[in-house]
C-alpha positions in Angstrom: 90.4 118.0 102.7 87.3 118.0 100.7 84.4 119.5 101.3 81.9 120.0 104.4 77.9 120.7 103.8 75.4 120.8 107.1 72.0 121.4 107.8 70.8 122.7 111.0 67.1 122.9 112.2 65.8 124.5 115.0 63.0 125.5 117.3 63.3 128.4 119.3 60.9 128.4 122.5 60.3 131.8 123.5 57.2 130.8 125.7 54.6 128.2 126.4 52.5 130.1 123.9 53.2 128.2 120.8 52.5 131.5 119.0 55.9 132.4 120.2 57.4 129.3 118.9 60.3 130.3 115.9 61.5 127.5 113.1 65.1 128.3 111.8 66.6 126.0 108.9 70.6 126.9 107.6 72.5 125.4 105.1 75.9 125.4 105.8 78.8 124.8 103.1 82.5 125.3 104.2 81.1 126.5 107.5 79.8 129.6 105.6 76.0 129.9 106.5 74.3 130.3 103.0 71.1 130.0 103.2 68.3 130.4 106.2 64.9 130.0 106.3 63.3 131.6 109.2 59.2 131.2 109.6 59.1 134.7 111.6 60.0 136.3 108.3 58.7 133.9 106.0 60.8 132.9 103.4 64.4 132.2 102.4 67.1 134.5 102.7 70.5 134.5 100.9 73.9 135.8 102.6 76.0 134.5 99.6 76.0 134.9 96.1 75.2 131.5 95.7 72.7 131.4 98.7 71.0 134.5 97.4 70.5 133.0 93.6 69.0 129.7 95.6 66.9 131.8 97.9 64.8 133.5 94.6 64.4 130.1 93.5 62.9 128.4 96.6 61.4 131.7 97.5 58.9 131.2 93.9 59.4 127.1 94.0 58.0 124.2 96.1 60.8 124.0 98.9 59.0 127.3 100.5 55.5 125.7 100.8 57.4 122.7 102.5 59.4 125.3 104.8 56.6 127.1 105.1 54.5 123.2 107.1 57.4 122.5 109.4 56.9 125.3 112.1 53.4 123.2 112.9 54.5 119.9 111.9 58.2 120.0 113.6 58.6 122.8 116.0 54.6 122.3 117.3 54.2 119.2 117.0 57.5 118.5 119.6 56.7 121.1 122.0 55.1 119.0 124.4 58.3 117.0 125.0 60.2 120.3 125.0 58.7 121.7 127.7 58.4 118.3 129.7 62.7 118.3 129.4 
């Protein structure tokens, strides 16, 4: 009962070259991805209706600059301890 929202970051390490380093964020509702952002293509992307009226938003709003920081400041920033692991 009720309702279930998630958000799920990642970092995908394709090689020690952190040019081939990949930042994924979804936003999950009812276990229905909605939303992604993906920095290999660069913006939001909608696979709902709902998701794709929020990605045009983002896409022209703040939220995309912000996506746009974490590939250095999360994914590069922590790839020292992911490779140590």
């Amino acid at each position: 009962d009720g309702y279930f929202y998630q958000v799920v970051r990642q970092c995908r390490y394709s090689s020690k070259d952190l040019q081939g380093i990949e930042f994924i964020d979804s936003y999950v509702f009812n276990q229905a991805e909605y939303i992604r952002f993906n920095s290999t293509v660069g913006k939001f992307v909608g696979y709902t209706e709902h998701g794709v009226k929020n990605a045009e938003a983002w896409n022209k709003g703040p939220e995309l600059a912000v996506e746009l920081g974490e590939l250095e400041r999360y994914c590069k920033h922590n790839a020292d301890l992911h490779y140590s692991t």
